[in-house]
Backbone bond lengths (Angstrom), bond angles and torsions (degrees), N, CA, C in turn:
res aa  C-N    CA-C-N  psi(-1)  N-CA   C-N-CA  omega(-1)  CA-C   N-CA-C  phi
1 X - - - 1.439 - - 1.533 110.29 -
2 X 1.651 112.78 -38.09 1.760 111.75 -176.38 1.378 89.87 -60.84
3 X 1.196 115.03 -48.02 1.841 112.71 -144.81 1.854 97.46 -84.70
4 X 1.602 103.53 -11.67 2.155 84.63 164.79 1.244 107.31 -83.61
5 X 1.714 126.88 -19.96 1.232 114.83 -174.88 1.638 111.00 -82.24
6 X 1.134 120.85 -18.31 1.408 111.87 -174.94 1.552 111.64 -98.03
7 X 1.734 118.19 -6.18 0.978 117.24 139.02 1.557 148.97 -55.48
8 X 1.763 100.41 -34.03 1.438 124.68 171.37 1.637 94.44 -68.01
9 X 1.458 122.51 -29.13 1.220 112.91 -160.64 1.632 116.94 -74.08
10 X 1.298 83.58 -41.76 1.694 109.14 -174.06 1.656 106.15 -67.21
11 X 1.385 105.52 -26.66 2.043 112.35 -167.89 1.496 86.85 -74.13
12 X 1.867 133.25 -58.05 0.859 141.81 -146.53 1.681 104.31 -78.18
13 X 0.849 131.05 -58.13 2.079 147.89 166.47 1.926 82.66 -45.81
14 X 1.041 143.78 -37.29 1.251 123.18 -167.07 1.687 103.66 -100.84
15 X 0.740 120.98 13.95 1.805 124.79 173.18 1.396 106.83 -74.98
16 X 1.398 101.27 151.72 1.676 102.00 175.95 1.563 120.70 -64.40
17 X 1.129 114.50 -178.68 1.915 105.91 -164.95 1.560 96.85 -73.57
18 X 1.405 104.35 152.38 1.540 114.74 173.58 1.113 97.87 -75.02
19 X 2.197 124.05 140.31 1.230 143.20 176.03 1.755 91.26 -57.60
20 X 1.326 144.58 -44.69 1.183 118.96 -148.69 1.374 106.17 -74.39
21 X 1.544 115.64 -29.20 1.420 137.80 -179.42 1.834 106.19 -38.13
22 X 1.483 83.39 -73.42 2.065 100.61 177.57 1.223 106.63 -64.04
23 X 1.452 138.39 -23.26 1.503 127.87 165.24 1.415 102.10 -66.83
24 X 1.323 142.98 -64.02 1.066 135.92 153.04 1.425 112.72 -10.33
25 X 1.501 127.35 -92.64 1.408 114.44 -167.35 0.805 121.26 -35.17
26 X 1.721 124.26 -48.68 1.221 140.81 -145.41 2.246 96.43 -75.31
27 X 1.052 78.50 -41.20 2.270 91.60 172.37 0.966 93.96 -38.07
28 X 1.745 112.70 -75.69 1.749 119.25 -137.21 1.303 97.83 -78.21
29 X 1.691 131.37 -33.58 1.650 130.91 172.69 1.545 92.78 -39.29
30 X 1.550 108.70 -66.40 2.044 91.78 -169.76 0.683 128.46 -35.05
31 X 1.799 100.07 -74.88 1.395 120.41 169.87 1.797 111.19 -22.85
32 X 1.063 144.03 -77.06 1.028 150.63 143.45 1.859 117.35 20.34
33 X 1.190 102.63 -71.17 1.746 140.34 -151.69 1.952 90.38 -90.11
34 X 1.566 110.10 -39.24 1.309 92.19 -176.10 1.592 93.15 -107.98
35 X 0.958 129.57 1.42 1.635 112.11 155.79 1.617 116.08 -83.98
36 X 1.533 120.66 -19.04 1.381 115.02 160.46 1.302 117.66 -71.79
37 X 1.250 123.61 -54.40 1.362 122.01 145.70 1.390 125.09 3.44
38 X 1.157 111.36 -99.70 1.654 144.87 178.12 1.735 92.90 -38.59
39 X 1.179 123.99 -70.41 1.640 97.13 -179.69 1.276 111.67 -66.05
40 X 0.985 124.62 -26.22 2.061 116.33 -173.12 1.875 97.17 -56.99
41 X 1.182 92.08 -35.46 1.862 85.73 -159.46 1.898 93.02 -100.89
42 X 1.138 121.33 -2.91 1.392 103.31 170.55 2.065 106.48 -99.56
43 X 1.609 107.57 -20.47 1.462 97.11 151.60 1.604 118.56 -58.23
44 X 1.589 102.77 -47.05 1.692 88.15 -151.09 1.832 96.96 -72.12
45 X 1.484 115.02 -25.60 1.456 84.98 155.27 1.621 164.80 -129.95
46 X 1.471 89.59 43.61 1.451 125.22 131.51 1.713 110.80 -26.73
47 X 1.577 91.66 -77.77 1.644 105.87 -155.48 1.594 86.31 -69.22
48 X 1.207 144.01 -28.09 1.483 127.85 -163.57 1.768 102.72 -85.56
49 X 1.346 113.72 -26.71 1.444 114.37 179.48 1.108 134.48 -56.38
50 X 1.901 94.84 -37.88 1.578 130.77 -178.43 1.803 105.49 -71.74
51 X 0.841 78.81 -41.09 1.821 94.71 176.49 1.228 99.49 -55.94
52 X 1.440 115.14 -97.64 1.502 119.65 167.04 1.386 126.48 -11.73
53 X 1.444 114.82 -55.92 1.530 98.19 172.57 1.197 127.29 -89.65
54 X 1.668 110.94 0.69 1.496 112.54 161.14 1.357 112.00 -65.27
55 X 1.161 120.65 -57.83 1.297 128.62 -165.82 1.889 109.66 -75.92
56 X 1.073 121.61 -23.51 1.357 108.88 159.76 1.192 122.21 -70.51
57 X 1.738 120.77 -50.30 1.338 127.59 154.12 1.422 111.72 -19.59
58 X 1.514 119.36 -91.93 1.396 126.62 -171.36 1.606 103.25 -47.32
59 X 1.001 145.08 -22.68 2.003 143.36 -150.84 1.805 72.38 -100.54
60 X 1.652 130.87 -73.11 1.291 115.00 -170.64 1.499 134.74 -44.17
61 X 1.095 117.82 -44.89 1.284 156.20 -179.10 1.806 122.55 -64.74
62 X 1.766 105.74 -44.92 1.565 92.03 165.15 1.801 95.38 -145.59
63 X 1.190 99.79 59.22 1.410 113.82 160.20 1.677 114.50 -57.00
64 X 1.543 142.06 118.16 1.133 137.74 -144.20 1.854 82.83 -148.36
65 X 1.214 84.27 94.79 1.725 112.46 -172.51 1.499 98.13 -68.24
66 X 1.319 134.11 -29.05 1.635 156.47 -139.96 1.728 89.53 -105.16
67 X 0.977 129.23 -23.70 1.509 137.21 -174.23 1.243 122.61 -110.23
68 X 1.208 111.00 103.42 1.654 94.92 -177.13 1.462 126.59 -99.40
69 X 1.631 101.66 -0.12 1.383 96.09 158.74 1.805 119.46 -88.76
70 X 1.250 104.04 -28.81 1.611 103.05 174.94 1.540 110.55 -65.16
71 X 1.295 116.24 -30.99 1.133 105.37 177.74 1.935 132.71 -66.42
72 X 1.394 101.27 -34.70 1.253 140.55 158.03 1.755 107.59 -37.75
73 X 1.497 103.41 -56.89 1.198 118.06 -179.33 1.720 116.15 -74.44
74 X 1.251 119.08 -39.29 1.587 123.03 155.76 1.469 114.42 -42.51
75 X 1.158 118.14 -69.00 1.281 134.00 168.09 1.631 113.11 -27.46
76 X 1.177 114.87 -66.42 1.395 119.21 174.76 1.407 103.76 -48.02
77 X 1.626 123.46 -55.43 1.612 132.85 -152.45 1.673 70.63 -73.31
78 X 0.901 139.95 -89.81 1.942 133.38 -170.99 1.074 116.17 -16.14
79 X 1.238 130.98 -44.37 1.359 128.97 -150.76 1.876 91.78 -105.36
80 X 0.945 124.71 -21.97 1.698 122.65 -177.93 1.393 84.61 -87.45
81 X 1.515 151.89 -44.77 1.262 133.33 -150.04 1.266 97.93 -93.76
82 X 1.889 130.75 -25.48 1.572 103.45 178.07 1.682 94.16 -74.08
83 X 1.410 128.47 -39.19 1.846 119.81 -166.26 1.649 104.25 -55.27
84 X 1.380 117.09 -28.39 1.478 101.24 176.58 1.304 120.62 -104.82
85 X 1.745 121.44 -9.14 1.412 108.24 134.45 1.493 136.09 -37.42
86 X 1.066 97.80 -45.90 1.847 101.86 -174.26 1.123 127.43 -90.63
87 X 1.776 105.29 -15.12 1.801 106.86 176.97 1.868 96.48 -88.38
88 X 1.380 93.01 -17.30 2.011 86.87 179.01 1.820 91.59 -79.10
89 X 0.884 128.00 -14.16 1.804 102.86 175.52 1.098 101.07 -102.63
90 X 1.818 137.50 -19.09 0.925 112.27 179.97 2.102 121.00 -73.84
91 X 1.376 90.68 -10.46 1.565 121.50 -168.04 1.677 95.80 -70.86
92 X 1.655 108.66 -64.01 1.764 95.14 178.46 1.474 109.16 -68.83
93 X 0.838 144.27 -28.59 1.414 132.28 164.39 1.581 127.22 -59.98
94 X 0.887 93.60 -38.91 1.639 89.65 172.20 1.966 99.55 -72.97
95 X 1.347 108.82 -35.67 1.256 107.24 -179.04 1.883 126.77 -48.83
96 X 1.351 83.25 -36.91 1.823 116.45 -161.91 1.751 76.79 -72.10
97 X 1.295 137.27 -56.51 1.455 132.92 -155.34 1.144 89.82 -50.96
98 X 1.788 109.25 -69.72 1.699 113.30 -153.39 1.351 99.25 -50.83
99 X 1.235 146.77 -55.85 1.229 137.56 -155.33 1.979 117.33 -61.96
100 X 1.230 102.61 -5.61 1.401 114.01 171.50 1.275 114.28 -88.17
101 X 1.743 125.69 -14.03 1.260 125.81 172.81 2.024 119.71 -76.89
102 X 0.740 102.23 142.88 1.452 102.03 -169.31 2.094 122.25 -127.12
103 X 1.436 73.94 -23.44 1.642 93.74 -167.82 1.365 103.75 -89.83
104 X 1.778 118.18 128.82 1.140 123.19 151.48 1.146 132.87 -0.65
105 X 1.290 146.16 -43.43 1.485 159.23 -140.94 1.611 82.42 -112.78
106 X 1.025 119.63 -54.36 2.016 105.90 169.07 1.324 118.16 -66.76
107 X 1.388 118.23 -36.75 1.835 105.31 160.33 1.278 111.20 -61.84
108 X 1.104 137.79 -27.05 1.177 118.22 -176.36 1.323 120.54 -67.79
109 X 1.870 113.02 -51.79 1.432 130.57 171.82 1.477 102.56 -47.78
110 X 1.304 141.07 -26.63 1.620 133.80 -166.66 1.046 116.98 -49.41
111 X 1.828 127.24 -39.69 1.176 116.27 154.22 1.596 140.55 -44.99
112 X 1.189 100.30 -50.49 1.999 109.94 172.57 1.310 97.75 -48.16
113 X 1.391 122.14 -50.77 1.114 123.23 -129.91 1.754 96.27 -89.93
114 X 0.947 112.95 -37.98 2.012 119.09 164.35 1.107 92.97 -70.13
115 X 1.497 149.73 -40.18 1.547 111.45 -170.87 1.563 111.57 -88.30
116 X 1.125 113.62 -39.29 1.468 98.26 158.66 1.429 134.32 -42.44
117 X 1.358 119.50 -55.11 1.452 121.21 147.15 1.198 137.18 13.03
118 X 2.433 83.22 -80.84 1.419 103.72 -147.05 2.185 86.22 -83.64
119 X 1.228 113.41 -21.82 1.458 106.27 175.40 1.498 113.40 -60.12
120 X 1.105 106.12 -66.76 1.819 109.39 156.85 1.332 110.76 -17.62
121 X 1.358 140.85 -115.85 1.239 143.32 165.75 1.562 129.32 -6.73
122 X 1.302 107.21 -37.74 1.592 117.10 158.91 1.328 134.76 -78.85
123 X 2.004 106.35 -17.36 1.227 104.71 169.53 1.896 90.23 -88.30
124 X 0.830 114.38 -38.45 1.962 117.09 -160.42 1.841 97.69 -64.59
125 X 1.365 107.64 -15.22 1.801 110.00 166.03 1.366 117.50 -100.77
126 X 0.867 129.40 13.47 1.779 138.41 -170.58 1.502 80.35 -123.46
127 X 1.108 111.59 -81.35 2.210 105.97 -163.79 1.949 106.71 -46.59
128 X 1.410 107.96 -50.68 1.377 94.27 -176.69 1.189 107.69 -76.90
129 X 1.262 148.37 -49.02 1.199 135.80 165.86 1.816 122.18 -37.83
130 X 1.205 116.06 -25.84 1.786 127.08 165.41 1.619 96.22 -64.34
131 X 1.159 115.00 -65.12 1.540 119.87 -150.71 1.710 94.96 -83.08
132 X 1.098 135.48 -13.50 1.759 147.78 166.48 1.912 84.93 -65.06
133 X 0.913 106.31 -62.53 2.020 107.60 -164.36 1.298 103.85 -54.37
134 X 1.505 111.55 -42.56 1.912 118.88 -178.64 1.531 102.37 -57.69
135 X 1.295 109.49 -63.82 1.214 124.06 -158.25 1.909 109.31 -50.30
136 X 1.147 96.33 -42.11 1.597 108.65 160.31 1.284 134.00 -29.55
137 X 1.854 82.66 -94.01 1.251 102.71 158.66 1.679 124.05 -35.53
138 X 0.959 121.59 -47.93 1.711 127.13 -174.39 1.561 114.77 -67.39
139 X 1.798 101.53 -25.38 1.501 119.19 172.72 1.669 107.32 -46.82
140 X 1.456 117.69 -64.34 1.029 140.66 -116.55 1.899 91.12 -129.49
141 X 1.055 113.64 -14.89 1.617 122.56 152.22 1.331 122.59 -22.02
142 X 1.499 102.92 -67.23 1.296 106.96 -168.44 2.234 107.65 -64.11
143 X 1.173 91.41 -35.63 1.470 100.03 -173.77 1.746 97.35 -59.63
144 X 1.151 117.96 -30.15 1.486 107.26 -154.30 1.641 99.80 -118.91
145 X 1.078 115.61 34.11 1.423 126.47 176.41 1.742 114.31 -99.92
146 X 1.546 110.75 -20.82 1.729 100.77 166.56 1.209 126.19 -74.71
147 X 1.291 109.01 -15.38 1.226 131.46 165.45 1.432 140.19 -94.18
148 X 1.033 115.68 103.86 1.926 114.59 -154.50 1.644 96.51 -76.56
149 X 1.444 104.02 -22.10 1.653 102.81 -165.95 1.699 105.53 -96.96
150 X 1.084 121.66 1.45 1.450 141.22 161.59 1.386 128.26 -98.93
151 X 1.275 124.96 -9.99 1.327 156.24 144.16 1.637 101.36 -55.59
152 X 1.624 102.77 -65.67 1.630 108.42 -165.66 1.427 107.75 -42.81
153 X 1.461 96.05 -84.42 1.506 118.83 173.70 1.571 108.77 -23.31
154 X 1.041 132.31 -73.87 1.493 143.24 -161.75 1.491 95.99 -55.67
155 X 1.265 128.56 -39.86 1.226 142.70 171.29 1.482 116.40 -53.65
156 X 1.103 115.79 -58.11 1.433 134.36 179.56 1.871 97.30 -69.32
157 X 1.084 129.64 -79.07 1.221 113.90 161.44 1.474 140.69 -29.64
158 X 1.067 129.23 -44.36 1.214 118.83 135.46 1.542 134.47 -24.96
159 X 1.786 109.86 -84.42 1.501 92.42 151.86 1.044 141.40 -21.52
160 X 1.503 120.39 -61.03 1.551 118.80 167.82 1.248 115.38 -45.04
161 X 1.298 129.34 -68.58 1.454 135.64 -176.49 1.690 103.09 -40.15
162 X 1.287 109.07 -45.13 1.836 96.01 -173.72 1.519 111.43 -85.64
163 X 1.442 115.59 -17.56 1.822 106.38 170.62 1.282 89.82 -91.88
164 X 1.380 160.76 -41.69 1.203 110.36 172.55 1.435 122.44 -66.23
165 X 1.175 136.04 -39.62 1.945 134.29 162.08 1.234 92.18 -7.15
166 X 1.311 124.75 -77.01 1.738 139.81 -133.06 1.405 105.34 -102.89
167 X 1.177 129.87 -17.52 1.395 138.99 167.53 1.166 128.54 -78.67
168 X 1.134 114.20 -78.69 1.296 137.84 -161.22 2.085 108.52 -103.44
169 X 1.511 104.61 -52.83 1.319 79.45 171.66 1.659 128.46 -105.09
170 X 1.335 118.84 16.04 1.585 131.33 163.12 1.674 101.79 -74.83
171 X 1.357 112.98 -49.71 1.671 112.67 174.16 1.723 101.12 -41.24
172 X 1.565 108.13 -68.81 1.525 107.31 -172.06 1.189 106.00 -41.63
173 X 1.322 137.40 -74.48 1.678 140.83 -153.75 1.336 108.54 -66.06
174 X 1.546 123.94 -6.27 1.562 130.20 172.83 1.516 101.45 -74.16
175 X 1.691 110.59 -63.98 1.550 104.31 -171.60 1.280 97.95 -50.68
176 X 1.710 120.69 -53.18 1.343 113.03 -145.93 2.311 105.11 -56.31
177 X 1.097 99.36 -54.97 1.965 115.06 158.65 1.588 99.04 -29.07
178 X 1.242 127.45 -59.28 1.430 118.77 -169.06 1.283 107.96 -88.69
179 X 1.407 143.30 -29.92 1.188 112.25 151.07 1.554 136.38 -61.10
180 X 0.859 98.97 -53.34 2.422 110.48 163.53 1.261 96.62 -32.35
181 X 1.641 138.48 -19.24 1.421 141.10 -136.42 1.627 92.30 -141.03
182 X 1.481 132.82 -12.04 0.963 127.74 163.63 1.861 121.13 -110.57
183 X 0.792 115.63 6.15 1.571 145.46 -177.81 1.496 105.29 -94.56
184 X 1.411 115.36 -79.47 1.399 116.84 156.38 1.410 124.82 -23.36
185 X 1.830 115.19 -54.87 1.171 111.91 -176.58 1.828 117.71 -72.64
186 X 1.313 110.89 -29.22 1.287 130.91 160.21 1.874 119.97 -32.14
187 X 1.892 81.86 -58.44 1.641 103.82 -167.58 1.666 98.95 -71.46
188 X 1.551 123.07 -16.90 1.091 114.71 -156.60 1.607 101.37 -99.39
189 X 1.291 90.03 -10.96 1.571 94.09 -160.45 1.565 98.78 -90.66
190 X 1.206 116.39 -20.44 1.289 111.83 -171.39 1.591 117.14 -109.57
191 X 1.677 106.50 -2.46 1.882 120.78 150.47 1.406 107.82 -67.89
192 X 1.020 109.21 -28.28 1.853 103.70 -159.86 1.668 97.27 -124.56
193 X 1.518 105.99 33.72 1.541 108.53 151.19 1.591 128.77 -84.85
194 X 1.170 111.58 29.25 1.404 101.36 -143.88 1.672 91.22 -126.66
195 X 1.814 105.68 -10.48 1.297 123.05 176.50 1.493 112.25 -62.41
C-alpha cells in the first residue's frame, strides 16, 4: 500500500506543468515588461519636460529681437519644445490605455505595436534632431557672417551632420529597434507557449 502511494506520487510530480502555474508566469513576465516599460517612458519624459522648459526658459529670457537669425533660431528651439511637450503626453496616455489590456490577443500584437512605435520615435528623432542642427547653426550665423569662408565650412558641416543623421545613424537605430523587436517577439513566443 506505502509503495502504490509513492508510486501515485512519483506518476503525479512527473506530469506536465500545471496551466495555472504558466498563467502565473506568463502574469508576472507582463507585469514585469510593463513596469520596465512605465519607467523607460516616464524617464524619457522627464528628460523631454526638462528640455522643454529649458528651452522655453532660455527662448524667454535672452530673446535678441536685434537678430534675426537668432531669433529664427529661438523659434525653432520653441517650436521643438512645445512638439515634444505634447508627443510626451500624448506618449503616457496612449501608455495608460495599453496597460488596461490584459488579454493574450494584446501580447500577441506587442510586436506590431513596438515596431510601429519604434519607427515613430525614430522618425520624431531624425526631424528634431535636423531642425536642433538649423536652429544652431542660425544661432551662430550672425558670428560667422564676416567671414564668407566660415559661413562655407559651417555650412558644409551642417550638411554633413544631417546626411550622416539620416544615413548612417537612423540605419543604426533601425537594426538596433528591430532587434529589441525581435527578442520581444522571441520572449513572447515562448510566454504564450503554454497555449
Amino acid at each position: 500500500m506505502n509503495k502504490d502511494i509513492l508510486d501515485l506520487k512519483k506518476t503525479w510530480q512527473s506530469l506536465e506543468i500545471d496551466p495555472n502555474e504558466s498563467f502565473y508566469d506568463f502574469n508576472q513576465t507582463l507585469q514585469h515588461w510593463r513596469k520596465r516599460k512605465r519607467i523607460i517612458v516616464f524617464l524619457w519624459s522627464i528628460a523631454v519636460i526638462l528640455f522643454s522648459g529649458i528651452s522655453f526658459v532660455y527662448v524667454i529670457y535672452t530673446d535678441e529681437l536685434n537678430s534675426m537669425s537668432k531669433s529664427i533660431s529661438e523659434i525653432i528651439l520653441l517650436v521643438i519644445s512645445v512638439h515634444l511637450f505634447g508627443y510626451s503626453w500624448r506618449r503616457i496616455t496612449r501608455e495608460r490605455k495599453e496597460y488596461l489590456s490584459n488579454s493574450t490577443d494584446f501580447i500577441r500584437t506587442l510586436p506590431d505595436i513596438h515596431i510601429k512605435q519604434g519607427q515613430r520615435e525614430l522618425m520624431m528623432f531624425c526631424i528634431v534632431s535636423t531642425f536642433f542642427l538649423i536652429a544652431v547653426f542660425l544661432y551662430f550665423l550672425d558670428s560667422l557672417l564676416p567671414s564668407p569662408v566660415s559661413v562655407i565650412l559651417s555650412s558644409a558641416l551642417l550638411l554633413i551632420l544631417t546626411g550622416i543623421l539620416w544615413t548612417i545613424l537612423k540605419q543604426i537605430l533601425w537594426k538596433r529597434i528591430k532587434r529589441k523587436n525581435q527578442r520581444l517577439s522571441s520572449k513572447i513566443a515562448e510566454i504564450l507557449q503554454y497555449d
